[in-house]
C-alpha positions, -999 to +999 in steps of 0.1 A: -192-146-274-167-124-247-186-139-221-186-175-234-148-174-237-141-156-207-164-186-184-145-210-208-107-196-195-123-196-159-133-228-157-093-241-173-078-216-148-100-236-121-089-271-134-061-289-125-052-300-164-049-263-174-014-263-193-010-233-217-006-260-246-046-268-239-053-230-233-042-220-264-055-246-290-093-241-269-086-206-279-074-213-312-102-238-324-127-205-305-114-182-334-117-205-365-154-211-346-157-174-348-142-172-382-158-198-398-192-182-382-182-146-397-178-166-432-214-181-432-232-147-416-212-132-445-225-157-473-261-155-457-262-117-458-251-120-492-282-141-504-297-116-479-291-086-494-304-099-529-337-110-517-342-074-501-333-057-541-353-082-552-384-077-528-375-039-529-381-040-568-417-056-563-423-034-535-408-003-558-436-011-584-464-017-556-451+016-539-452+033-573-490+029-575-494+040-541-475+070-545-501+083-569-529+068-547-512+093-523-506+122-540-545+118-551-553+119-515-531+147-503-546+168-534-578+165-512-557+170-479-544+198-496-577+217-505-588+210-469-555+227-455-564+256-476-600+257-463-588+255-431-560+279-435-583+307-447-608+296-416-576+304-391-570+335-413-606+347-408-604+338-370-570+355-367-588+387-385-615+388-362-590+384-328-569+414-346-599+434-350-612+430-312-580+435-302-581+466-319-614+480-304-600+467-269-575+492-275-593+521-290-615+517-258-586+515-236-575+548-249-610+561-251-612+556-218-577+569-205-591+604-226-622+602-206-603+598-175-578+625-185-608+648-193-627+643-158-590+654-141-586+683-166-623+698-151-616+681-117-583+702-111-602+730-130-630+728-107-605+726-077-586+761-087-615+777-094-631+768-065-600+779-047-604+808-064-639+818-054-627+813-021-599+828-022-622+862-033-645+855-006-616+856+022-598+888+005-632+905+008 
């Protein structure tokens, strides 16, 4: 509607006849347009509004049935879920468990590694130590 208006005062501005007298009853008979358009949308939203509480009513009762359609079918959502649930449980449980033994081998390892360097350094001093006789003989 701006832009309708604002094309309207552009084309008076351009025309020679543009007094303000004319300007301001176009804009004047604009607003009672506007007003009288307001009044209708108004009246029509009205009637509007009631169909909707009226087809919301019908669509209340429809939904109604529905609902415990629904709540039938997510019942048997629901058990699934649970199945499922326990399934991720179990998988979870068996992830924690190898996680476990990765660890325990980790450190079972680290003590085997440990152990060789224990007798690896033991083997060094006393192999120092033999030859350490040998040269003091």
């Amino acid at each position: 509607m701006k832009k309708l208006s604002l094309s309207l005062l552009a084309v008076f501005a351009l025309s020679a006849c543009s007094t303000d007298k004319m300007m301001n009853k176009e804009m004047a008979m604009q607003d009672n347009m506007q007003m009288q358009n307001h009044m209708e949308m108004n009246d029509n939203m009205k009637m509007h509004d009631n169909m909707k509480m009226h087809n919301n009513m019908k669509m209340h009762d429809n939904m109604k049935m529905h609902d415990n359609m629904k709540m039938h079918d997510n019942m048997k959502m629901h058990d699934n879920m649970k199945m499922h649930d326990n399934m991720k449980m179990h998988d979870n449980m068996k992830m924690h468990d190898n996680m476990k033994m990765q660890d325990n081998m980790k450190m079972h390892n680290n003590m085997k590694m440990h152990n060789n360097m224990k007798m690896h350094n033991n083997m060094k001093m006393h192999n120092n130590m033999k030859m350490h006789d040998k040269m003091m003989k």
